[in-house]
Every structure is written in C-alpha cells, then in structure tokens.
C-alpha positions, 0 to 999 in steps of 0.5 A: 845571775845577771846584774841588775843594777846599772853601773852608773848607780853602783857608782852614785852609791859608792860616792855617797857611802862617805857622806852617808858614814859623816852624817851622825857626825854633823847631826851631832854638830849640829846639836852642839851648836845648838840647832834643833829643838834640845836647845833654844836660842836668841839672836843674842846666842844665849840659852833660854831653855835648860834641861835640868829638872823643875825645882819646887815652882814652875816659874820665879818672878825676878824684878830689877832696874834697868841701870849699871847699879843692877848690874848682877841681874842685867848680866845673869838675866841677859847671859842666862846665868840665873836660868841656868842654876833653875833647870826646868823652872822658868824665869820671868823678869819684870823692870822698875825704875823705882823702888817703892813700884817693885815693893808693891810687885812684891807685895802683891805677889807679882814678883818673888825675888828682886834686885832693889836700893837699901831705903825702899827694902827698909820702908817695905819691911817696916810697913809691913812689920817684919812681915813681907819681905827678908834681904837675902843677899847684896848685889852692888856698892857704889856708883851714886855721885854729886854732879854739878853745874860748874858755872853755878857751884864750884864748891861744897859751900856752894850747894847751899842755896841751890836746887838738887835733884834726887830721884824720889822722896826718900829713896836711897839717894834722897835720904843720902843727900838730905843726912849730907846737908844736915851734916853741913848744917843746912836745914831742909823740909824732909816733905817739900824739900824746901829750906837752905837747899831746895831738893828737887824729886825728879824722875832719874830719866828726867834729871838730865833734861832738867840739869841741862835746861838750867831748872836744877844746878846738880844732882845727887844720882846713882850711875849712870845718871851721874856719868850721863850728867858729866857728858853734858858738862856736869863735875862730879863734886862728890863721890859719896864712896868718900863718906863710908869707910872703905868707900864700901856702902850697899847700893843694891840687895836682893830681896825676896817675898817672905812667904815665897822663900817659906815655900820655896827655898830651894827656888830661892837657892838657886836664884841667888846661886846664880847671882853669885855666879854672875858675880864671879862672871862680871868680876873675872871678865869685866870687858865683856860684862860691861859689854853684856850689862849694855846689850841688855840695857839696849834690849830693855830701853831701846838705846845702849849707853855711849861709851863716854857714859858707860865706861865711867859708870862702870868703873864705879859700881863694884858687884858684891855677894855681901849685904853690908849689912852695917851700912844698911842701919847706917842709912836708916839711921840717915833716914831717920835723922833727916826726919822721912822714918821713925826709928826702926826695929830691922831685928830680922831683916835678913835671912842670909842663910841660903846665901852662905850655903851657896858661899860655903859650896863655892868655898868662900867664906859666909857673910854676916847681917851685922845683928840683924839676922834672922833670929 
C-alpha cells in the first residue's frame, strides 16, 4: 500500500508527540498556580474564592477600623484567612473609623460580626439592655499612648492646664484619659470637657493636624496615632500599658450581632477560627504581618504608613485571643467614675463558648469572661 502521508508530516508529528505527552502536566501547573476559573486571585496574589461548602448564610458581614489596633481583621481580611475557614459563604467587609457608627451597622443588621474598642461594646450592650450584641473573643491589647509637645509639657504635672486631645466623647481613650486626670486630682466636665484639663474630641485623623498647628498640646491616642505624633516632634509621656497589671488591658474585641450568632453559630465559629488563626499568623511572622496589616492599610486609605510611624505602632500592639475580660469591667468602671455611664450590669456580655471550641480544637487552653459569661 503506498504511504499516503508526507514525510515531512510524519516528521512534524513526531516532534510534537513530547509536547502533546507534557501537556496534562502544565495544564496541571497551571491549575496550582492558580490560573483558571477553580481559583481566583488579586494583583495581591491572595485567594478571594474557596471551595468549601456554604455554612449556614451566604454571606457574613464583618466591620473593622483601619488601623494597627485591628490588627487581626486587617491581616485575615487582607491574607484570606477568614475567607478561607467560611468555604463557600462569602465575606463582606465594611471600615469604621469609630465605634459608636459600627454599633449602629451592627444594630441595623448591616454587619454581623465586628472588630471594636471595649467602651463602644459596652455602651451598646447597655443601651440595648443585654439585647444586641455579646463579645465573642479579643483581638488586641495595647497600642494607646499620651504624646506631647515637649516645648509646652515636659511632665505629667505639667498636663494640667492643658488641651488634649481624645478621639471621641466616651470612647475607649476618653474614658481612659478622663479616670487618669481624676487620679491625679484634676476636675473636668465629662460633657464639655472643660475644667483643669480642657479635653478636646477630635477625629483621630484630624488630631495630627490639630498637634501640629499648636491647637492641642498632646494627645491620648491609639497607634498609630501615637507613633504619627512622634514623627512630628511629639514625646510619648505615657504609655497607658504602665497603668495595667501586666501591662496587658484589651483595646479591641470582637463583637457579634446577638441574633446573628442564634442563627448562625456555625458562621460564627468559623469567623473567629480564622481570626485565631490570623493570630497565630501575625504572632509566628510579624515581619511579614507588619508588611501585610500595611498593604491592607494601603488598599483602604489610599497611603501605606512610613516605616518611621509603622515599625513604632507595631511593636506596641500585641494581638490576643483572650477578651481580658477583667480589664473590661475595669474601664467600665473608669467610665463610670468619670461620670460619662451609669453604673452597668455587664452580667452576659460574653458568649465565649464558640471561641473556646475553637481554642480546645487547637489544643489550647479556654479563656475565661471574669464572671461575666453568658449564664
């Protein structure tokens, strides 16, 4: 039978056969770097699809502040670490850059979970007596500092008579700065702020315009407030860690919709599976967290912070499953003194069970609500 095939075709198809026999193989490469429709990614290079199954929700609605004391929801968000442990339901984020707006989220169920400061989760279980929300977890301690202008205040004695700034009318650091004047014996109006320190509420991304115009002499700020006052010739006077035992006090928790975590608790286990993984993640690679909580901080605001502002803040937040939970009635208590809440019954103010299954599951030991569990 005569070949009907050229020769110079038989050739060609020879070549080809080790290609043709290498493809599966860089299709399957191609697949683990994630090309394809099976994996989705950004510029970034982090995953925003997962391919576990849907929980009990399609979606969960998480808030957070953009700033070093979040550091746990700026890392998880940003590396996919919360997305990941929800599988097929999808995350949504939402920032706030104060506490009493993302009550109000959480209240008007446009967030279910979020990251906030000890006095705005107070105030909201109050208000709504033990009704809309319960503190599920911690997140941060530290990171809040008294920074002042060293040509007008060169000592603690020297505050008196001043301005300072605080971010908001009883927020975590107004309360915070308002017991410390009352410790040192000064009086101030809890409303005006008027009296033997004036105490002046200002936004925190206003306060470094205002220290640096001369309209305020320091500041009682959370990071990095505190660390973007000292590059402008601000002196860190008093770290507020030097006034708790242990220099431990709780700075941000995590809070979750009461009626959300009645219906959903397994959204709500798996959020705060990934935030004590996140935790782990920061903790075992701070480098690279620090670079990570930035990027995100970038991402959000437009401007990564200067390492002469980051590399400060950071160092002074430490991340932390545990509430700390007794520091929490301290500055309610604080709160009280300075005359900004009525005495309050925070009898069940956490519901830390789903967060110590998740602890025992990672072989850790569970953390405690200092009599102030859920019942």
């Amino acid at each position: 039978m005569p070949d009907l095939v050229p020769a110079a075709v038989r050739r060609a198809a020879r070549r080809a056969l080790p290609a043709l026999a290498a493809l599966p193989l860089l299709i399957g490469a191609l697949g683990a770097c994630g090309y394809g429709s099976e994996r989705d990614e950004d510029p970034a290079g982090r995953s925003k699809a997962t391919t576990g199954g849907k929980l009990s929700v399609d979606t969960v609605r998480i808030g957070y502040f953009p700033n070093i004391t979040h550091a746990t929801p700026l890392v998880g968000d940003h590396e996919g670490l919360l997305q990941k442990e929800l599988g097929g339901t999808k995350l949504r984020s939402t920032t706030f850059n104060a506490g009493p707006s993302e009550i109000e989220a959480l209240n008007a169920g446009s967030v279910d979970i979020g990251w906030i400061g000890p006095s705005p989760a107070i105030n909201g279980y109050v208000k709504s007596k033990g009704k809309s929300l319960r503190i599920i977890s911690g997140s941060a301690s530290g990171g809040v500092k008294l920074v002042v202008d060293p040509k007008k205040i060169s000592s603690l004695d020297d505050v008196e008579g001043k301005r300072i700034a605080t971010p908001q009318k009883g927020n975590t650091q107004d309360v915070a700065f308002l017991d410390w004047a009352a410790g040192k014996g000064w009086k101030v109006d809890p409303q005006s702020g008027k009296g033997d320190v004036s105490v002046v509420r200002t936004d925190n991304k206003v306060i470094p315009d205002a220290f640096k115009s001369g309209s305020v002499d320091g500041a009682w700020v959370p990071e990095p407030t505190a660390s973007k006052l000292v590059s402008e010739g601000g002196k860190v006077l008093l770290d507020e860690a030097a006034l708790w035992p242990g220099g431990k006090f709780v700075i941000t928790n995590v809070i979750v919709s009461q009626k959300f975590l009645d219906e959903h608790p397994d959204v709500v286990e798996a959020v705060l599976r990934g935030s004590v993984r996140a935790n782990a993640w920061i903790k075992a690679d701070p480098a690279r967290a620090k670079a990570s909580a930035n990027a995100a901080l970038k991402k959000l605001s437009g401007r990564a912070l200067p390492a002469a502002v980051l590399d400060p803040a950071w160092q002074s937040i430490e991340v932390t499953d545990d509430p700390l939970a007794a520091t929490l009635r301290t500055g309610a208590d604080h709160a009280v003194r300075a005359g900004l809440l009525e005495k309050p019954d925070l009898s069940g103010i956490y519901d830390l069970t789903p967060l110590n299954k998740v602890l025992r599951a990672e072989g850790r030991p569970p953390v405690d609500a200092a009599r102030l569990g859920k019942q």
